[in-house]
C-alpha positions as CSV (number, residue, x, y, z in Angstrom):
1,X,-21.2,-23.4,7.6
2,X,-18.9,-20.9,9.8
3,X,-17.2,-18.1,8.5
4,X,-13.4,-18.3,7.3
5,X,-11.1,-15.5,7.3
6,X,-11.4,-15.8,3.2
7,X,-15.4,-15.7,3.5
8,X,-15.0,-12.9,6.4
9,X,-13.1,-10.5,4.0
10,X,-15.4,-11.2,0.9
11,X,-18.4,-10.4,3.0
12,X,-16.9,-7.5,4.2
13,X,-16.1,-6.0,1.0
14,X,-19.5,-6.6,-0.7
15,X,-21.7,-5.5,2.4
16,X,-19.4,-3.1,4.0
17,X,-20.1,0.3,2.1
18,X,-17.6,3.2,1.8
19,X,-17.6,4.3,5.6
20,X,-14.9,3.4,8.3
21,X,-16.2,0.8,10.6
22,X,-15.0,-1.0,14.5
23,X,-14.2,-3.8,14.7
24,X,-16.8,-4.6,16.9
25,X,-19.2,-3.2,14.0
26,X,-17.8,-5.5,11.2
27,X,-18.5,-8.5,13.3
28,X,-22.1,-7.3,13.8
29,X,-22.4,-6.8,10.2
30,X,-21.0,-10.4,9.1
31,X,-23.5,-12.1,11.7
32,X,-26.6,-10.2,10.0
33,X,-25.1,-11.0,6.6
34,X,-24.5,-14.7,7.8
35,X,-27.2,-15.2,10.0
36,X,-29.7,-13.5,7.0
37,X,-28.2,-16.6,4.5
38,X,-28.8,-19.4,6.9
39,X,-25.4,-19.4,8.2
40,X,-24.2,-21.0,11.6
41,X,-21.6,-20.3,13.7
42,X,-19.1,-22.0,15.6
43,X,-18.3,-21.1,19.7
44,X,-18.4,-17.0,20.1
45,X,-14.8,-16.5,20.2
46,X,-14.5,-18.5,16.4
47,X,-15.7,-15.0,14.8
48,X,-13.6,-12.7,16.5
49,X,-10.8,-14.9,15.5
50,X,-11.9,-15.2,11.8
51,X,-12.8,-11.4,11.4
52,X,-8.9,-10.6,13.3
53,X,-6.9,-12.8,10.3
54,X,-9.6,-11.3,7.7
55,X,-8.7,-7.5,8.4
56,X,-4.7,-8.5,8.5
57,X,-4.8,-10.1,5.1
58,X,-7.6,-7.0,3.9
59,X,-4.4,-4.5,5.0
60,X,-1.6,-6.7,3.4
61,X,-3.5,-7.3,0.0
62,X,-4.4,-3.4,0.0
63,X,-8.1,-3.9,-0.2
64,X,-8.7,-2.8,3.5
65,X,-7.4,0.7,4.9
66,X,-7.0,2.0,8.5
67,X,-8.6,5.1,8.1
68,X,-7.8,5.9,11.5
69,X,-6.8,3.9,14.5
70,X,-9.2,0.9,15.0
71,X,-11.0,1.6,12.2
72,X,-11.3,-0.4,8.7
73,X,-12.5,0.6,5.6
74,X,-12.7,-0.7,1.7
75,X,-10.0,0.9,-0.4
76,X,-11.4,2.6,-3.5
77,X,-10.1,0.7,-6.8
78,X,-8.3,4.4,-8.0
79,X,-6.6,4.5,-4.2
80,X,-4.7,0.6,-5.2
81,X,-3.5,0.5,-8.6
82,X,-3.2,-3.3,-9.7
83,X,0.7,-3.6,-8.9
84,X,0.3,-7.1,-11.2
85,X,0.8,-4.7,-14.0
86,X,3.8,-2.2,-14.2
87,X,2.4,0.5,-16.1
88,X,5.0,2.9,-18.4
89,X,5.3,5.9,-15.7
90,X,8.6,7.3,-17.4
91,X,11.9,6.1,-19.0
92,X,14.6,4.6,-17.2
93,X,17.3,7.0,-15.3
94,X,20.2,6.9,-13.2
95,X,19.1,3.5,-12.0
96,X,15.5,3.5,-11.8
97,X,12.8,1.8,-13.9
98,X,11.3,4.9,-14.6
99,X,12.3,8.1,-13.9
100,X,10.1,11.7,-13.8
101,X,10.5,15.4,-13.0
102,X,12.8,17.3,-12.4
103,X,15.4,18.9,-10.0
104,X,18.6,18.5,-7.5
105,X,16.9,16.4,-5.0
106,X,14.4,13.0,-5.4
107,X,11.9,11.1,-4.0
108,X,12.3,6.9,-4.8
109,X,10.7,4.0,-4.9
110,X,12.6,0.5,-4.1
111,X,11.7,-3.3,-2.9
112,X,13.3,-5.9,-2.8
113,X,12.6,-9.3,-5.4
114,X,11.2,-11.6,-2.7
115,X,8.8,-9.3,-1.4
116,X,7.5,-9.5,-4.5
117,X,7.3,-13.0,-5.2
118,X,5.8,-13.7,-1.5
119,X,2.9,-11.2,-2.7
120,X,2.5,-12.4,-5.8
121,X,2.4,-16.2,-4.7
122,X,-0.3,-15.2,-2.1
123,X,-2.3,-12.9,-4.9
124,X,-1.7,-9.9,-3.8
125,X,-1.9,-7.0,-5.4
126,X,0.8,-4.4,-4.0
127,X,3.7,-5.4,-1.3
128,X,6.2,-3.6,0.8
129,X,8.0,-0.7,-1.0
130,X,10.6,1.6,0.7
131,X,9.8,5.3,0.1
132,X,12.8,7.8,0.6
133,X,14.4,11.1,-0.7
134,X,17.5,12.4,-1.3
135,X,19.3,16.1,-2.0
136,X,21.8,13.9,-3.9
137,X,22.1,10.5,-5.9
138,X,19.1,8.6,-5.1
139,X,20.9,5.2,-6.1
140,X,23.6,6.0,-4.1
141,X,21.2,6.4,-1.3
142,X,19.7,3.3,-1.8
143,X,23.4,1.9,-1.9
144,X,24.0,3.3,1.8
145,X,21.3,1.3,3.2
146,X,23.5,-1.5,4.1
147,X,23.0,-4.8,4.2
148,X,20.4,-6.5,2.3
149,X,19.6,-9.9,0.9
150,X,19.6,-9.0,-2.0
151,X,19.9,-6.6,-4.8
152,X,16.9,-4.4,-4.2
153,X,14.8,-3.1,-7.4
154,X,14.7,0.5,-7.8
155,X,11.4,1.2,-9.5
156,X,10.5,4.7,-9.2
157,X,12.5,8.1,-9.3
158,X,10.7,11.4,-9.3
159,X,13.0,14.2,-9.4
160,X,12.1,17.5,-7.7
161,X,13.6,20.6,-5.5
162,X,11.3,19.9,-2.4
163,X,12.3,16.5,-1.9
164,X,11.3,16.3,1.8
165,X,8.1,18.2,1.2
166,X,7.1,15.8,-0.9
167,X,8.3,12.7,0.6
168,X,6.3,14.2,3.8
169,X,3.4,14.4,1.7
170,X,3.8,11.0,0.0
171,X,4.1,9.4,3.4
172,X,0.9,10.8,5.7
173,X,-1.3,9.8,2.3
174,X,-0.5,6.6,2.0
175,X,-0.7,6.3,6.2
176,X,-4.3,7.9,5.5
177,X,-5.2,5.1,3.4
178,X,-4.0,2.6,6.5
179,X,-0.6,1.4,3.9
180,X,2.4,1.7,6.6
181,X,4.0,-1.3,7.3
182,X,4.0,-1.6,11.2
183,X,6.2,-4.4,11.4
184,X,9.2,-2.6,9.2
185,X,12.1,-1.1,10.9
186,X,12.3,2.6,9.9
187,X,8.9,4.7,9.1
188,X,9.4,4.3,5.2
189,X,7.8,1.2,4.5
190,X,4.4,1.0,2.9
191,X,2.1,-1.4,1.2
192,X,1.6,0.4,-2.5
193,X,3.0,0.7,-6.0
194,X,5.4,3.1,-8.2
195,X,2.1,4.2,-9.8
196,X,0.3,5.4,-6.7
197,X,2.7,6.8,-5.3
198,X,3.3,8.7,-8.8
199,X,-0.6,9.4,-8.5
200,X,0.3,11.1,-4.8
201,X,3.0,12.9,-6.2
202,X,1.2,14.4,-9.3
203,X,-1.6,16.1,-6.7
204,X,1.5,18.3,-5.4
205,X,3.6,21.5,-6.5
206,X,6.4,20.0,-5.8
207,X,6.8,18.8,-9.3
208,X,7.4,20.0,-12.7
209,X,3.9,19.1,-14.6
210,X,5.8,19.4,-17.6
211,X,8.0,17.0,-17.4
212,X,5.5,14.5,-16.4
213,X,3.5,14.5,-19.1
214,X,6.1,13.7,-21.9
């Protein structure tokens, strides 16, 4: 039976191990893998074509990362919280769902509803996010955005004096782990949660470790 995108990606994450791989190597692999099960396959191009949709949906779920460019990797289970479950990260504040830190300036965390639903119809696991700062009001930030379909959901606040430091920070980790969003207008938009990108945060200076832990 030939390989599906689905069966591509399942393969992939079983066999793959924890190093960054080609393209070209991941289709290698899935024909040993196949081939080593009995497996046929369809005309030559049929792979490349599976393997292709099977590391766009691997990025989009958050199970595959781009490590570096044309390279593909597993993400580790600590690197992708499950964003099915909105873990307590702080109380609610000035317009967020939770709300850490503190200090003048902010780094935040906002979506929009049907980004969410469209993930979670698809079973995903994380889905687009916005991730900005501020030296001000972060809701009023968010407000200045303009136009949008609807009313966004601001989930994450995390108060701090080195705002851009740590949005900086926030943003070349999660492009490490392969999350930007290529397709977004803007260079904020990454596929994660408010509990990663609290995890990111928490590996900095830039935040008062007391307040975080109450």
């Amino acid at each position: 039976m030939p390989l599906s995108p689905a069966a591509c990606l399942e393969l992939l994450l079983d066999h793959a191990g924890d190093q960054p791989l080609t393209r070209g190597e991941i289709i290698g692999l899935l024909e040993k893998v196949h081939a080593a099960r009995g497996g046929a396959f369809k005309e030559a191009g049929h792979l490349v074509g599976a393997v292709k949709k099977a590391l766009s949906v691997g990025k989009r779920t958050g199970v595959l990362a781009n490590p570096r460019q044309g390279y593909y990797m597993r993400v580790s289970e600590t690197a992708a919280p499950d964003a099915s479950q909105e873990d307590y990260l702080g109380p609610p504040a000035d317009g967020f769902g939770a709300a850490v830190g503190t200090g003048q300036g902010s780094v935040y965390v906002w979506y929009l509803p049907a980004y969410r639903e469209r993930a979670r119809a698809s079973g995903a696991a994380i889905w687009e996010r916005k991730i900005g700062m501020s030296a001000y009001s972060a809701a009023r930030r968010v407000a200045e955005q303009g136009y949008m379909p609807e009313k966004p959901v601001c989930a994450l606040l995390v108060r701090t004096d080195h705002e851009r430091d740590l949005e900086r920070y926030v943003h070349s980790t999660l492009d490490g782990r392969g999350r930007r969003v290529e397709a977004a207008v803007g260079t904020e938009w990454f596929f994660t949660n408010p509990g990663e990108v609290l995890s990111i945060a928490r590996e900095t200076r830039w935040i008062a470790k007391r307040q975080l832990s109450q």
